[in-house]
N, C-alpha and C positions, 0 to 999 in steps of 0.2 A: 536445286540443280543436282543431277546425279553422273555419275559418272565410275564404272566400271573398274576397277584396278585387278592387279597380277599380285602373287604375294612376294616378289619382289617391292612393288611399288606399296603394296601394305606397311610394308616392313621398314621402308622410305619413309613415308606419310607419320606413322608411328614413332619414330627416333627426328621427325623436324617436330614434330608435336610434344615431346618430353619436355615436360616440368609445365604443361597447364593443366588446369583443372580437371577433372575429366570422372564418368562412373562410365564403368562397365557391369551389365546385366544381359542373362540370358531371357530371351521372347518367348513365348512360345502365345501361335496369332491362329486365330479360324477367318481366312480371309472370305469373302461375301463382293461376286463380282457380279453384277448385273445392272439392268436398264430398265426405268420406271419414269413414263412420259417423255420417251426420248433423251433422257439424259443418264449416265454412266456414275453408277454410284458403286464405290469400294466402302464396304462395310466391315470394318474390324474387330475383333472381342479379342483382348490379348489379355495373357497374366506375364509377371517380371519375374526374374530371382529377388527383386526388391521387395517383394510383397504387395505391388503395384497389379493391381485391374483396372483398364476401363475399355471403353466401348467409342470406337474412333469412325465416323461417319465423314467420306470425303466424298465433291459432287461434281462433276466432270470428268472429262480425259483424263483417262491413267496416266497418260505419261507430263501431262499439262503442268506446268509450277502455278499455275493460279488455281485451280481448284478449290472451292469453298470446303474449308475441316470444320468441324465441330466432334469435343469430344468429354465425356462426362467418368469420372471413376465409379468404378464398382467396388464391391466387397466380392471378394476373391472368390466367394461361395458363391457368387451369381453368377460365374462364370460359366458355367454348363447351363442355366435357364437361360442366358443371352443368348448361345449358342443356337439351344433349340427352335429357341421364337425366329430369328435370323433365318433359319434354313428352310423353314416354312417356307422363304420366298422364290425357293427355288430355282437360286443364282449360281452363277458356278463359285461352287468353294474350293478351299484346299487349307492345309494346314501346314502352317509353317513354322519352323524355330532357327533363330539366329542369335548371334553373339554381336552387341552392338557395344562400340567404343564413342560416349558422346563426349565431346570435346565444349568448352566452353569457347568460343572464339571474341568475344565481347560483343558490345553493341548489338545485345540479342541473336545475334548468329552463332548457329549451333553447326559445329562438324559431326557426323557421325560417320563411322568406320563400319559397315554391316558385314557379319560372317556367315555366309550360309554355306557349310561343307567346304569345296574347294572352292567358291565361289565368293567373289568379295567387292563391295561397293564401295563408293561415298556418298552421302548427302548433306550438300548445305544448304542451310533455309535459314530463313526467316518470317515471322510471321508478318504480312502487308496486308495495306487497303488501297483503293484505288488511287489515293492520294501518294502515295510516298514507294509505290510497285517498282517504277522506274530506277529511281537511286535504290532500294535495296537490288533489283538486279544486279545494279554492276558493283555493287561491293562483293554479292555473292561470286560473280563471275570473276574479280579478282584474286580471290581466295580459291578458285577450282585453278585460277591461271600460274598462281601461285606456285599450284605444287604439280603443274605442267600435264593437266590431264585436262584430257577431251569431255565435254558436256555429252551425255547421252542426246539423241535423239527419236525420232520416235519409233524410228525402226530398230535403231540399235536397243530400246528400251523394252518392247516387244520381243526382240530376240533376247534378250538378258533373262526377265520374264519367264521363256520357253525355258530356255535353261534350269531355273530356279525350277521349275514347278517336272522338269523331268529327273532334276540331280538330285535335288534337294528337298521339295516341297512333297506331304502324304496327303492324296485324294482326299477327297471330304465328303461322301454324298446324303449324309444323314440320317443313316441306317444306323441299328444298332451297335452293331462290333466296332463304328467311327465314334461312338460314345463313350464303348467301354475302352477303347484307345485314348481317348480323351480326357475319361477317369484318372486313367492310370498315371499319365506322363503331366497332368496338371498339380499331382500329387509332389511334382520334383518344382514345381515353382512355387 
């Protein structure tokens, strides 16, 4: 579940979360939007300030909490040949970098805090199967109810979205000078 915040309510969320666990690391993501057999696949090639790559395949609705993820590490030097092959497919991309605060919340629930520019999220998940979707929902939902914020929905997610990718997010069309843009700032992670 996600959910939109102010950096007033950042700022909230951040000081009732002091003293758990928690990494912060900078993203940087070549996101990969498209549709192949009628279905909506977001395809991601990201690197970390952690030293972290991998290659994050989600299958359905964007805004959907069930979406099927699968997702594999790279070595950080693959991350420009990921790119290339990806773009091939001639989905829409874009290229994104944020500042994410992951909280440990127990019982495998992760908080995350996204910062993209002045724009700022949350997301709780957990990873489910068909068996146990129901009760992780409402533990996630108690924890967004928690800290008194509204669940996205799919228009508000779509317009959040828009936002991100006109405030925040650099085009991506897989030309050369989005490569050597790519070079260069992969360089910082």
């Amino acid at each position: 579940m996600r959910a939109e915040i102010s950096s007033v309510e950042c700022k909230s969320i951040l000081k009732k979360l002091k003293g758990r666990k928690f990494t912060k690391t900078k993203r940087l993501t070549v996101m990969f939007l498209g549709e192949f057999e009628g279905r909506e696949y977001d395809i991601r090639v990201r690197a970390s300030s952690d030293k972290r790559a991998e290659v994050v395949i989600k299958k359905g609705e964007y805004y959907k909490h069930d979406r099927i993820e699968l997702s594999a590490e790279i070595g950080k030097k693959q991350f420009m040949d990921f790119v290339k092959i990806f773009s091939l497919f001639g989905f829409r991309s874009k290229i994104t970098t944020r500042i994410n605060y992951l909280f440990e919340m127990g019982d495998n629930i992760f908080l995350t805090i996204v910062k993209a520019g002045g724009i700022a999220y949350v997301e709780v998940e957990k990873m489910s199967n068909e068996k146990n979707i129901e009760a992780n929902k409402k533990q996630i939902t108690a924890i967004i109810n928690s800290f008194g914020l509204v669940p996205l929905t799919s228009e508000s997610f779509n317009n959040l979205c828009h936002r991100l990718s006109l405030f925040s997010d650099t085009p991506f069309s897989g030309e050369e000078r989005d490569f050597v843009y790519l070079k260069k700032t992969i360089s910082k992670y």
